[in-house]
FITI-282809 format. One record per atom (N, C-alpha, C): residue number from 1; residue in three letters; x, y, z. Coordinates in nm, 2 decimals, decimal comma, m for minus. Example, Ala and Ser with C-alpha at 12.3 -4.5 7.8 and 13.67 -1.06 7.14 Angstrom:
BEGIN
PT / resi / resn / xx / yy / zz
PT / 1 / ALA / 1,32 / m0,57 / 0,78
PT / 1 / ALA / 1,23 / m0,45 / 0,78
PT / 1 / ALA / 1,32 / m0,33 / 0,78
PT / 2 / SER / 1,28 / m0,22 / 0,71
PT / 2 / SER / 1,37 / m0,11 / 0,71
PT / 2 / SER / 1,29 / 0,00 / 0,79
! end
This chain:
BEGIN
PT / resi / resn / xx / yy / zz
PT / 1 / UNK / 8,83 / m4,31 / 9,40
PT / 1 / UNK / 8,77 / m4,19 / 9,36
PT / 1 / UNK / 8,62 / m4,22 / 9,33
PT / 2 / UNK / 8,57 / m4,32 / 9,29
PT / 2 / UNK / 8,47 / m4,39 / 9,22
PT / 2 / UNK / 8,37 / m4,33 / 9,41
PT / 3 / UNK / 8,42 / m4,44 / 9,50
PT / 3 / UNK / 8,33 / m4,40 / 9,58
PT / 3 / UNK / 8,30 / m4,27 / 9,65
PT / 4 / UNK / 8,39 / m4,21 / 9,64
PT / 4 / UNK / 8,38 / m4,06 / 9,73
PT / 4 / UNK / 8,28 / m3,98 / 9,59
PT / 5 / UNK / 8,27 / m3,97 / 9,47
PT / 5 / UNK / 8,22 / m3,91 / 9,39
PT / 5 / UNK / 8,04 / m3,98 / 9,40
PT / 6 / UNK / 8,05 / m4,07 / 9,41
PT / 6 / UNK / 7,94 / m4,19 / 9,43
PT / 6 / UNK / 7,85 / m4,12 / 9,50
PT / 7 / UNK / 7,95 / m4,13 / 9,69
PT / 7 / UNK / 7,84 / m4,10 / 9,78
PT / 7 / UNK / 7,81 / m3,90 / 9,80
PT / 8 / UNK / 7,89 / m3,83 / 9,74
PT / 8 / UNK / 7,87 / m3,71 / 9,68
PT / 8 / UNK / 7,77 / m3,67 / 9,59
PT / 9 / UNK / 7,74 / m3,77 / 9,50
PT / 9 / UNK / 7,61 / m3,74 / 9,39
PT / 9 / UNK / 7,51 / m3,79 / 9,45
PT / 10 / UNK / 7,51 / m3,93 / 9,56
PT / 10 / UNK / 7,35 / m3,96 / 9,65
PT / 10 / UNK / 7,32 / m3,86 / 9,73
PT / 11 / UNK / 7,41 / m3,81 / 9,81
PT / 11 / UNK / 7,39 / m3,70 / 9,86
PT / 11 / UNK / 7,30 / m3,59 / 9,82
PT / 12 / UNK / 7,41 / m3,52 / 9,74
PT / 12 / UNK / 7,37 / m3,41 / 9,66
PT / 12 / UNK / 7,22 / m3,38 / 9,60
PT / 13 / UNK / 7,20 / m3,51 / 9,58
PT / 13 / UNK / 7,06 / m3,56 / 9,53
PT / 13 / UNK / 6,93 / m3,55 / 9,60
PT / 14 / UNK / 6,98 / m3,59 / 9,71
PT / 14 / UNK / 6,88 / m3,52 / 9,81
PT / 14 / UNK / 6,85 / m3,39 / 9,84
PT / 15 / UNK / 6,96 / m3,32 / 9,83
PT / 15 / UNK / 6,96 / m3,18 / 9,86
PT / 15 / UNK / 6,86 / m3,10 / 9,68
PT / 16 / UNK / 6,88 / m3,16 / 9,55
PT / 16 / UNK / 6,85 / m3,13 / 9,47
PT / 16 / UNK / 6,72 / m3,15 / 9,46
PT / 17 / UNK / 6,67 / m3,24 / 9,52
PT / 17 / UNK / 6,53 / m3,30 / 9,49
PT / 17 / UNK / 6,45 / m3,21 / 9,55
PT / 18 / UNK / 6,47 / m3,19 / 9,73
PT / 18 / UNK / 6,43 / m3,10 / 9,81
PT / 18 / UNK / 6,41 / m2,96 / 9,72
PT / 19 / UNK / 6,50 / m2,90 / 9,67
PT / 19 / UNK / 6,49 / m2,80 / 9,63
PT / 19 / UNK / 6,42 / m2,77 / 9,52
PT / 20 / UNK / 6,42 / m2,87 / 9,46
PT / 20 / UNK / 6,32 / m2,86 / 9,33
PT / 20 / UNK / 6,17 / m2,86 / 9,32
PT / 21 / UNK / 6,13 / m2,95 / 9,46
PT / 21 / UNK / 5,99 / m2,99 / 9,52
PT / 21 / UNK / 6,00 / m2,83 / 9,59
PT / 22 / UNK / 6,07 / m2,78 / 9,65
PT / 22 / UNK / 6,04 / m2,68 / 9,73
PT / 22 / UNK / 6,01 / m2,56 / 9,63
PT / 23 / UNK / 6,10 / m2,55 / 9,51
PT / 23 / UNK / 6,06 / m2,45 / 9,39
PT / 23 / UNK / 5,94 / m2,47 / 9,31
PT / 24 / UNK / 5,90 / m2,60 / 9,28
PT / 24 / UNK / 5,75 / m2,62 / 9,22
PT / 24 / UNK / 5,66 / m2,62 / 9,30
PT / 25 / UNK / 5,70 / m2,66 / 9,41
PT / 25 / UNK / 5,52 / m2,57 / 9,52
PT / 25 / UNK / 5,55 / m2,44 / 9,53
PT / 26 / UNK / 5,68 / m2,40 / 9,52
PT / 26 / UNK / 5,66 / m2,20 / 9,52
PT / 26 / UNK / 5,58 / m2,18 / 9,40
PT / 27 / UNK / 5,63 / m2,21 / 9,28
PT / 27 / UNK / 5,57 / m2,18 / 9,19
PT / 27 / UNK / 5,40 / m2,23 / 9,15
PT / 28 / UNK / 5,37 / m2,33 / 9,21
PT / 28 / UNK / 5,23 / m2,34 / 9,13
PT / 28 / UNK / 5,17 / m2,27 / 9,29
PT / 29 / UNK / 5,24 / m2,29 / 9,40
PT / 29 / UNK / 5,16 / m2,18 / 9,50
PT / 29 / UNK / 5,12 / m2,01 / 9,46
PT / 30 / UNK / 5,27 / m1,95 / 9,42
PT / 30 / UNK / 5,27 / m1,86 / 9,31
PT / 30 / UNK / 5,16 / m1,85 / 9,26
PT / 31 / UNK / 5,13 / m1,90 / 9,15
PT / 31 / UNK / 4,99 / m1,93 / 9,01
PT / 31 / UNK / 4,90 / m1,96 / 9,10
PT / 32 / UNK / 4,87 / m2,00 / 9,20
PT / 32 / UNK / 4,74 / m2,03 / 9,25
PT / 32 / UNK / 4,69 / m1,92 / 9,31
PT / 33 / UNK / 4,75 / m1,87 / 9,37
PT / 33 / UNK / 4,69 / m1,75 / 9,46
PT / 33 / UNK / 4,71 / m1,58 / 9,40
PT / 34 / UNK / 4,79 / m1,61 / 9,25
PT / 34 / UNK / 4,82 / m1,49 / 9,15
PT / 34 / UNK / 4,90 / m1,39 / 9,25
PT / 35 / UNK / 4,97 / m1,44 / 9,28
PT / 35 / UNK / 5,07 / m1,28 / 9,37
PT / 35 / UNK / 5,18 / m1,26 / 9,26
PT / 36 / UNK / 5,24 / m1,15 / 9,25
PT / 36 / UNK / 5,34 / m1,12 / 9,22
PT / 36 / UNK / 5,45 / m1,18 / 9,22
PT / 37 / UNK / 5,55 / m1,23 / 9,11
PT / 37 / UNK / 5,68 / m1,30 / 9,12
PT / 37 / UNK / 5,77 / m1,17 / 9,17
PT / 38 / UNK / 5,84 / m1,25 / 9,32
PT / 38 / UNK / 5,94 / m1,16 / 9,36
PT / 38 / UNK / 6,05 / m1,21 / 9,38
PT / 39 / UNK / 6,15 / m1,12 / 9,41
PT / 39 / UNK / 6,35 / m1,17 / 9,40
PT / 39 / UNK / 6,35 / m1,29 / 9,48
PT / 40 / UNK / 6,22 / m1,32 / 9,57
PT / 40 / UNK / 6,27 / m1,42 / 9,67
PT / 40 / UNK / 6,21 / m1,56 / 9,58
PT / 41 / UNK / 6,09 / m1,56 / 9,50
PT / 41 / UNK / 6,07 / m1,63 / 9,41
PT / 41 / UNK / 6,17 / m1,71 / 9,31
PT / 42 / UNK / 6,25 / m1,56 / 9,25
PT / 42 / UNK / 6,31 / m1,61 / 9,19
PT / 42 / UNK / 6,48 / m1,65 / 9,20
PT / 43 / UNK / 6,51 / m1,65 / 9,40
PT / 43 / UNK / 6,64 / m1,70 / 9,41
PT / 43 / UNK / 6,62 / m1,86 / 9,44
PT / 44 / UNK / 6,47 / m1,93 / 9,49
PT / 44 / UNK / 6,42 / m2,04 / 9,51
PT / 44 / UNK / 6,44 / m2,11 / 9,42
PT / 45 / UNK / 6,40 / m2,05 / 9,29
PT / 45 / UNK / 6,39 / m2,11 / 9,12
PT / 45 / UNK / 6,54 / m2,10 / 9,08
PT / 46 / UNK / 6,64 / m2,02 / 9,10
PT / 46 / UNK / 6,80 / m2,02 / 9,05
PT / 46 / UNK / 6,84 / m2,11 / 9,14
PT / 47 / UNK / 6,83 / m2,15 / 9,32
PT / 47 / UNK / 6,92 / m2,23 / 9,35
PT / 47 / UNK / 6,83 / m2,34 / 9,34
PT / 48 / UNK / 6,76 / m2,40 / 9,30
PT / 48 / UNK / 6,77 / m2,52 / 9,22
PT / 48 / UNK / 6,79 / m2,58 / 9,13
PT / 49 / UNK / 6,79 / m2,48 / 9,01
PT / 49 / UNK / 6,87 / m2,48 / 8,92
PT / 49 / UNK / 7,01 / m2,49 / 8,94
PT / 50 / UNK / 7,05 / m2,41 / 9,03
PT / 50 / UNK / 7,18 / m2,41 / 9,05
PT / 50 / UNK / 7,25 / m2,56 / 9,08
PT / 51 / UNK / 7,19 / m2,62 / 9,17
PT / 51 / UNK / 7,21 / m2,76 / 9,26
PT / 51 / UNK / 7,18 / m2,87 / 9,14
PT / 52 / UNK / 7,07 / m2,82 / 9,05
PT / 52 / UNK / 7,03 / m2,96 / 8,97
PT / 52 / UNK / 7,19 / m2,97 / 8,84
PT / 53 / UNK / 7,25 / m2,82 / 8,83
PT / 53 / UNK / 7,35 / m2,87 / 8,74
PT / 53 / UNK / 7,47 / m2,90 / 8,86
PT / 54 / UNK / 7,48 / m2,86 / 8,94
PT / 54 / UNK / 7,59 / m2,91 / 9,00
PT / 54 / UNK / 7,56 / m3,09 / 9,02
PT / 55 / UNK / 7,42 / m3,11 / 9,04
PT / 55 / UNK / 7,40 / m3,26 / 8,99
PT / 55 / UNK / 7,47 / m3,35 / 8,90
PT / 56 / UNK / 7,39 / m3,27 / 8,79
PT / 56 / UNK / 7,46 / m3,29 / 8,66
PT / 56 / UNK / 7,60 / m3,31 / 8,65
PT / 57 / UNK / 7,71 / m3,26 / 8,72
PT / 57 / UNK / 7,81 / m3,23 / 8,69
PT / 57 / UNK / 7,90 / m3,38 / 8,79
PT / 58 / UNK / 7,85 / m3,40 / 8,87
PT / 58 / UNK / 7,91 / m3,47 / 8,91
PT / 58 / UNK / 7,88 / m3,59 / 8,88
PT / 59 / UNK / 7,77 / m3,64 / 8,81
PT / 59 / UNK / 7,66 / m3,73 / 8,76
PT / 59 / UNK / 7,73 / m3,76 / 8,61
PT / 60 / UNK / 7,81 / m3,67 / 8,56
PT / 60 / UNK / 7,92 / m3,69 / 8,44
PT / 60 / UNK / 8,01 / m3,73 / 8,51
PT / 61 / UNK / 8,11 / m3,69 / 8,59
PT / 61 / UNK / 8,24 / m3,76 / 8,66
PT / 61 / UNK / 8,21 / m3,90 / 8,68
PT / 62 / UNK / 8,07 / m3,90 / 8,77
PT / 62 / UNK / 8,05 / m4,06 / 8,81
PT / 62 / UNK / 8,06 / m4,14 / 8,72
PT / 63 / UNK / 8,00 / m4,09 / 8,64
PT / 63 / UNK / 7,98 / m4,21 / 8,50
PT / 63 / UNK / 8,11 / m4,20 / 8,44
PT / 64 / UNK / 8,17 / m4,13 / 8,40
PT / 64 / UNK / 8,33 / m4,17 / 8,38
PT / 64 / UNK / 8,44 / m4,26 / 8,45
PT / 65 / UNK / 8,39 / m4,22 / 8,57
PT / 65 / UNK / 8,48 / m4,34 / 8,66
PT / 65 / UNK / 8,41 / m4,44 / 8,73
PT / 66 / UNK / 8,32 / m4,47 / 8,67
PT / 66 / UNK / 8,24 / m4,61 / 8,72
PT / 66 / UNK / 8,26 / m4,76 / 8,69
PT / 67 / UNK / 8,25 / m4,82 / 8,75
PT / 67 / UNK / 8,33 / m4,97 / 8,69
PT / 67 / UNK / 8,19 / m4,99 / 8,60
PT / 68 / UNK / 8,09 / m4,97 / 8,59
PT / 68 / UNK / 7,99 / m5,00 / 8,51
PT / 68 / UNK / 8,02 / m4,98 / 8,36
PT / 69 / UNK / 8,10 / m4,84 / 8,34
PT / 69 / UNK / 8,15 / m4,81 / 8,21
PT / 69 / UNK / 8,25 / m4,87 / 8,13
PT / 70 / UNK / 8,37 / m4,95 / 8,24
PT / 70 / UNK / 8,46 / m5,05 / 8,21
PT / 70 / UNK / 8,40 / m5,19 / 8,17
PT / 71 / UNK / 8,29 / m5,26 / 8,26
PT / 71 / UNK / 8,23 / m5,38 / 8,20
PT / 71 / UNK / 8,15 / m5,33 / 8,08
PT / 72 / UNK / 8,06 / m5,24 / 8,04
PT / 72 / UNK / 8,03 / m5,18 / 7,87
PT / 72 / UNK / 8,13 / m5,17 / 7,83
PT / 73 / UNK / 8,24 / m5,14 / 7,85
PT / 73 / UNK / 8,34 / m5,13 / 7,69
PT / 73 / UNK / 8,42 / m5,29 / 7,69
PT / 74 / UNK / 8,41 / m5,41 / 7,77
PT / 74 / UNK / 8,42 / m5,50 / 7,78
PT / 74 / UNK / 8,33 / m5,60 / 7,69
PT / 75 / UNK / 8,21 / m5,55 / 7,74
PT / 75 / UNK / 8,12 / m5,63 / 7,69
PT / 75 / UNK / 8,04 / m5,58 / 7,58
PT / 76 / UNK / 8,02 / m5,45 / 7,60
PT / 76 / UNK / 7,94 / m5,42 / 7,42
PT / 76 / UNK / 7,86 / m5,36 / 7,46
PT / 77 / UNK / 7,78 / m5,27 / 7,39
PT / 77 / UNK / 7,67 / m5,23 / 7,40
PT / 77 / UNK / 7,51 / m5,31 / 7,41
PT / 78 / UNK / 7,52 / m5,43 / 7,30
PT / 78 / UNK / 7,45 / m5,54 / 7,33
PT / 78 / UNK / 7,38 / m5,58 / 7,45
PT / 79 / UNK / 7,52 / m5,61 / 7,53
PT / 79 / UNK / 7,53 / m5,72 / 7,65
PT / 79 / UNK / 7,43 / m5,59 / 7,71
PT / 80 / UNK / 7,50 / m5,44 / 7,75
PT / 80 / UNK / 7,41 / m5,32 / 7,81
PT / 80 / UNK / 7,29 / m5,37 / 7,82
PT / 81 / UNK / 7,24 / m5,35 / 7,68
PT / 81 / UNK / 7,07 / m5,33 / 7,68
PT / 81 / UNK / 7,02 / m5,45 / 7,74
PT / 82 / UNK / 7,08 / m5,54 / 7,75
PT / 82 / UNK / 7,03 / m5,68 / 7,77
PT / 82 / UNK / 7,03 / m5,69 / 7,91
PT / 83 / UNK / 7,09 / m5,65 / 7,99
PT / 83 / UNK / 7,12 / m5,63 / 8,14
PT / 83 / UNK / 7,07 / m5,50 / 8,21
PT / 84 / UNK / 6,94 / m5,55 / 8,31
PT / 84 / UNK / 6,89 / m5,39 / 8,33
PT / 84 / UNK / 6,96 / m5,31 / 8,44
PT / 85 / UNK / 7,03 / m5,35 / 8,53
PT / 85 / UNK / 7,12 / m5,30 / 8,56
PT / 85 / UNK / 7,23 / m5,20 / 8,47
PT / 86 / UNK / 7,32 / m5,31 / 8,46
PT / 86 / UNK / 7,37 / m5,18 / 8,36
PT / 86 / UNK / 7,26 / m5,08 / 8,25
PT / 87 / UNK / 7,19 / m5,12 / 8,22
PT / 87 / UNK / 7,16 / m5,02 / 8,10
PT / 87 / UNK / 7,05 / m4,88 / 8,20
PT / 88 / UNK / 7,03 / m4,93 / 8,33
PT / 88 / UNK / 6,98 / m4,85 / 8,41
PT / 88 / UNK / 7,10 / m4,74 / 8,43
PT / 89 / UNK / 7,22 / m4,77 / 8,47
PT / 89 / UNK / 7,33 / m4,69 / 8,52
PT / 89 / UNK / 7,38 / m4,64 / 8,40
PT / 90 / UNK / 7,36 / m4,71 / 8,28
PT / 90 / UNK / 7,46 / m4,65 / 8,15
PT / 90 / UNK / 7,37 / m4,58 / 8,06
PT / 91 / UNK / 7,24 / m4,60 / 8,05
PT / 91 / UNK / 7,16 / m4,56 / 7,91
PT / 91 / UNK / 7,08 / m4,42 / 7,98
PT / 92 / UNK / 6,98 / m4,54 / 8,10
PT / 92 / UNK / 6,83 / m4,45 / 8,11
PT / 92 / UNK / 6,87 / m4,34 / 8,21
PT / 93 / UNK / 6,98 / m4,35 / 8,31
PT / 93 / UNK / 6,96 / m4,28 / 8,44
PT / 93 / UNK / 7,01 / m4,19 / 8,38
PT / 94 / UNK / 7,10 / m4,18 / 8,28
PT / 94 / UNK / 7,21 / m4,06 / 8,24
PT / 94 / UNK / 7,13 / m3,93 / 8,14
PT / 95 / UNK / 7,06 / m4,02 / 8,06
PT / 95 / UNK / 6,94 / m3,98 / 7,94
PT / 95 / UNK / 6,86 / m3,89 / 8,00
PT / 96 / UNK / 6,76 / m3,94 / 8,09
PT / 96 / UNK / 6,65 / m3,90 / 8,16
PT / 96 / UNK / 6,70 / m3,79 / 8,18
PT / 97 / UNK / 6,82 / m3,81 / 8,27
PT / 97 / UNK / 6,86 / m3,70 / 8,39
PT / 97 / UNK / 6,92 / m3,59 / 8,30
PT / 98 / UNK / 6,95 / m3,59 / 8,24
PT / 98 / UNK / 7,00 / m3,48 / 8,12
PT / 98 / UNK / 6,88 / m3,40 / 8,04
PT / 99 / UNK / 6,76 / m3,50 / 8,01
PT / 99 / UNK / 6,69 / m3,45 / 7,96
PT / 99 / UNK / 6,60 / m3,37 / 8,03
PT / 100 / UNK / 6,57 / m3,39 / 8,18
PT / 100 / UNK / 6,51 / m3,31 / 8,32
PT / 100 / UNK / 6,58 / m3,21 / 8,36
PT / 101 / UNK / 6,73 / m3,20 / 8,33
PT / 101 / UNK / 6,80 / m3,10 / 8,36
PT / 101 / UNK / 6,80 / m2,97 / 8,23
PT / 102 / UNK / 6,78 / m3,02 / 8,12
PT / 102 / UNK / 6,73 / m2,90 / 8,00
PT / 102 / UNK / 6,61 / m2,92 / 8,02
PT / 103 / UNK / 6,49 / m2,96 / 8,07
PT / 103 / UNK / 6,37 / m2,93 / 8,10
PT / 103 / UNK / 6,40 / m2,76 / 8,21
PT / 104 / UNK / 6,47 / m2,81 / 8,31
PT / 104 / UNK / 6,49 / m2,69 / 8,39
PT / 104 / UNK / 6,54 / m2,57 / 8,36
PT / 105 / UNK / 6,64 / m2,60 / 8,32
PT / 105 / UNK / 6,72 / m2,46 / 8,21
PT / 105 / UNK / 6,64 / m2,41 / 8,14
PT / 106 / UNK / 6,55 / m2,51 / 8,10
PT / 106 / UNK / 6,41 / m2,41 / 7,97
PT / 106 / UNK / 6,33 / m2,32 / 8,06
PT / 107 / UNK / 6,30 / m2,40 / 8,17
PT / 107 / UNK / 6,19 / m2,34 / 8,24
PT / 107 / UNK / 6,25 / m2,19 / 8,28
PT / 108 / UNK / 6,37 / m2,21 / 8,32
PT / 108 / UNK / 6,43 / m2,09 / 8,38
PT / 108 / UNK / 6,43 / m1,97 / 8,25
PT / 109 / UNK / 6,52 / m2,06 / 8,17
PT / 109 / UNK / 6,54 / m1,93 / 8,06
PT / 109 / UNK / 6,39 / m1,89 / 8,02
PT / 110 / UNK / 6,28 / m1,91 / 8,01
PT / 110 / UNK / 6,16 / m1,89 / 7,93
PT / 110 / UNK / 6,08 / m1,81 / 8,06
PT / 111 / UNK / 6,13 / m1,81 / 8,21
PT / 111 / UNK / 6,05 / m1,72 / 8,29
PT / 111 / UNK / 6,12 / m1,60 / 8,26
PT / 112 / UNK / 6,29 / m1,57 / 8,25
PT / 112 / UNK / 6,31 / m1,44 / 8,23
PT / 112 / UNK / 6,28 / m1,39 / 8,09
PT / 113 / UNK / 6,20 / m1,43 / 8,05
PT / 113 / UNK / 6,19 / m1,35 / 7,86
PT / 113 / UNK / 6,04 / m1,27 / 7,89
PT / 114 / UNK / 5,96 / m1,33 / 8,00
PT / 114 / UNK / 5,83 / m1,25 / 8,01
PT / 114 / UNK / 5,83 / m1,14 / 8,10
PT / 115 / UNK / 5,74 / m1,04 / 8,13
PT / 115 / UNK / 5,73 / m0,98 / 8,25
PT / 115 / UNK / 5,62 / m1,06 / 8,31
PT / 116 / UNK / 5,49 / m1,11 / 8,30
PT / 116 / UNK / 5,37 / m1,12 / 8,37
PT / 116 / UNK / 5,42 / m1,24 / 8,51
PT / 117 / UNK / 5,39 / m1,22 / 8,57
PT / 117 / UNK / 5,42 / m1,32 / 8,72
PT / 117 / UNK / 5,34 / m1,44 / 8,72
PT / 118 / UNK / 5,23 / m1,41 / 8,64
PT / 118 / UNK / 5,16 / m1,59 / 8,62
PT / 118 / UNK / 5,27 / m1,63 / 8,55
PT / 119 / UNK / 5,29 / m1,56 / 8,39
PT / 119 / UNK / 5,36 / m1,67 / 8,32
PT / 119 / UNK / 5,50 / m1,71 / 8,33
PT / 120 / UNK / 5,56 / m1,63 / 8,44
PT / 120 / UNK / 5,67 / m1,71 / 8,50
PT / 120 / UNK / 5,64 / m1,79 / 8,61
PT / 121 / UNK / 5,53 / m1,77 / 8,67
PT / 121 / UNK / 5,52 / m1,91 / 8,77
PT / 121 / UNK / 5,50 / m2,01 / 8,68
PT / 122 / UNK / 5,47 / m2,00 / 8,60
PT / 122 / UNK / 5,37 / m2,11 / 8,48
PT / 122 / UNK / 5,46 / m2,18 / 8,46
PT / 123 / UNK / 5,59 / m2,12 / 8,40
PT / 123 / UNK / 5,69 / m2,18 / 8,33
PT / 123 / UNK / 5,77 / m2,26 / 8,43
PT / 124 / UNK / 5,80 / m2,18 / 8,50
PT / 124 / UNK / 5,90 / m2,24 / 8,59
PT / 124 / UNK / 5,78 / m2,39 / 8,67
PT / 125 / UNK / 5,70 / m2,34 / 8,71
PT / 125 / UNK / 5,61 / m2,47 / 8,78
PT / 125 / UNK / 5,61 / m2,61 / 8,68
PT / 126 / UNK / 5,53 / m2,55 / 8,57
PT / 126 / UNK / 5,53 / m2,70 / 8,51
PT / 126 / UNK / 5,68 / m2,76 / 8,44
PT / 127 / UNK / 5,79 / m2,68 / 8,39
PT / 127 / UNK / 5,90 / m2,70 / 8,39
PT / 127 / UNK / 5,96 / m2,80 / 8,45
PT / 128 / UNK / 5,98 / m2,76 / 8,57
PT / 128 / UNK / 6,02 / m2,82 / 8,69
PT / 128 / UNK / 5,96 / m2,91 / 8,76
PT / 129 / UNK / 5,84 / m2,93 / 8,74
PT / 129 / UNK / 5,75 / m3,04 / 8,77
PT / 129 / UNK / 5,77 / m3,14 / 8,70
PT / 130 / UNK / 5,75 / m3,15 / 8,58
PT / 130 / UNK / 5,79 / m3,25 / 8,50
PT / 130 / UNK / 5,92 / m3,28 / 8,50
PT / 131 / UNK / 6,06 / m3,21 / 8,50
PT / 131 / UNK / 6,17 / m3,24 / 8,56
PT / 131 / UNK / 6,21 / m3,32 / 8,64
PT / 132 / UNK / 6,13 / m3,29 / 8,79
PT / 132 / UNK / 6,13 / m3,36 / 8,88
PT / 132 / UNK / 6,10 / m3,50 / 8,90
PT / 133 / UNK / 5,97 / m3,56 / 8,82
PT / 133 / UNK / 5,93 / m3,63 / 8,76
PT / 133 / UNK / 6,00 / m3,73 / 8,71
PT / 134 / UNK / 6,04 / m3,69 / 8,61
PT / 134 / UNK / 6,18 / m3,74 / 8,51
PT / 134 / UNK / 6,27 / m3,79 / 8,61
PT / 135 / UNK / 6,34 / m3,75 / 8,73
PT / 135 / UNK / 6,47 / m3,76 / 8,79
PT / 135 / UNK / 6,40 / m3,84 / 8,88
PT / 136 / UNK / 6,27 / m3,86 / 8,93
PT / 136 / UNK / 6,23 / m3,97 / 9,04
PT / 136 / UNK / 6,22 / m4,07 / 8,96
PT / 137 / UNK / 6,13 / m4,10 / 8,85
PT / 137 / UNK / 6,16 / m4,22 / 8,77
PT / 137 / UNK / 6,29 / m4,29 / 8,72
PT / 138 / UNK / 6,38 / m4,22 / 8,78
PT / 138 / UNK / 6,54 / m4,27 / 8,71
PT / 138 / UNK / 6,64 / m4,31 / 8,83
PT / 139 / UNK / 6,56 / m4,25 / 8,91
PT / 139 / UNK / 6,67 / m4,29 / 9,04
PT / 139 / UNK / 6,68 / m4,45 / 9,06
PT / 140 / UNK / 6,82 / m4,50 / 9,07
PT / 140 / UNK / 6,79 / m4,66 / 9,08
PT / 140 / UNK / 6,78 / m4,68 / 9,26
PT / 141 / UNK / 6,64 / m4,68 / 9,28
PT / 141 / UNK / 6,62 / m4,65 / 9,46
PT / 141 / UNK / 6,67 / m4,76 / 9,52
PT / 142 / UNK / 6,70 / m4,90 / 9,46
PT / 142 / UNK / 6,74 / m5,02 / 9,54
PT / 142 / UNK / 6,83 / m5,03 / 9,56
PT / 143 / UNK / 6,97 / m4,95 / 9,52
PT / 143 / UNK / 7,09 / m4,86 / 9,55
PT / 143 / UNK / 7,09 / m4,77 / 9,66
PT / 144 / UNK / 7,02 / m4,66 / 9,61
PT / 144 / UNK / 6,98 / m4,55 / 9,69
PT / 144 / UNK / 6,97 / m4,59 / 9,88
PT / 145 / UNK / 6,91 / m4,72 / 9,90
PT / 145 / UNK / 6,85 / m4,73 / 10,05
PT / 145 / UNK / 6,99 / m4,80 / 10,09
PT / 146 / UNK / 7,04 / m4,83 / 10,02
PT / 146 / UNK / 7,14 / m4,93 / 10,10
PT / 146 / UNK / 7,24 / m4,91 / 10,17
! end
């Protein structure tokens, strides 16, 4: 199970990242040229939202059935921090990525509370920018290529 959930979250990941890059140049393209936020704006901004928690979701499964989580409860938390490997797969990748994924949920929830079309580009752009951000800094890429 471990592998098939594995190469379903690398995957998925690509498709999440694309979409997210594709939603923060809508939006700061949005803000830059001041047009109006429209339905097509804002299905750009929900399906990556949508894909970043389906991320999320499977990014919980993984980490449940990872043999990474079996050597931590073997070895301790200790041993974790001390090994950047594991503490990359058990501490920071999981942290980060949760915390980029309620970056996005904010951005989202805080464009629907306004009417003005800048300040939902605004939100959702830097939101999601910095999100994105977050989730490239955490990817462990010398996994990723292999």
């Amino acid at each position: 199970m471990y592998d098939s959930v594995l190469g379903l979250h690398s995957y998925w990941a690509y498709a999440t990242l694309g979409l997210l890059l594709i939603a923060t140049l809508n939006a700061f393209g949005g803000l830059s040229s001041k047009r109006v936020f429209t339905p097509k704006d804002r299905q750009i901004s929900m399906i990556a939202l949508i894909f970043s928690h389906i991320q999320l979701l499977l990014g919980i499964v993984l980490y449940f059935v990872s043999p990474y989580l079996e050597t931590a409860k073997q070895a301790g938390m200790g041993a974790v921090m001390k090994d950047s490997t594991l503490r990359l797969y058990l501490v920071e990748h999981p942290l980060i990525n949760i915390i980029a994924i309620t970056l996005i949920t904010i951005g989202w929830s805080k464009h629907k509370k306004t009417e003005d079309s800048q300040a939902k580009f605004k939100k959702i752009g830097y939101m999601y920018a910095i999100a994105l951000v977050l989730l490239l800094s955490r990817i462990p890429w010398s996994a990723w290529f292999n």
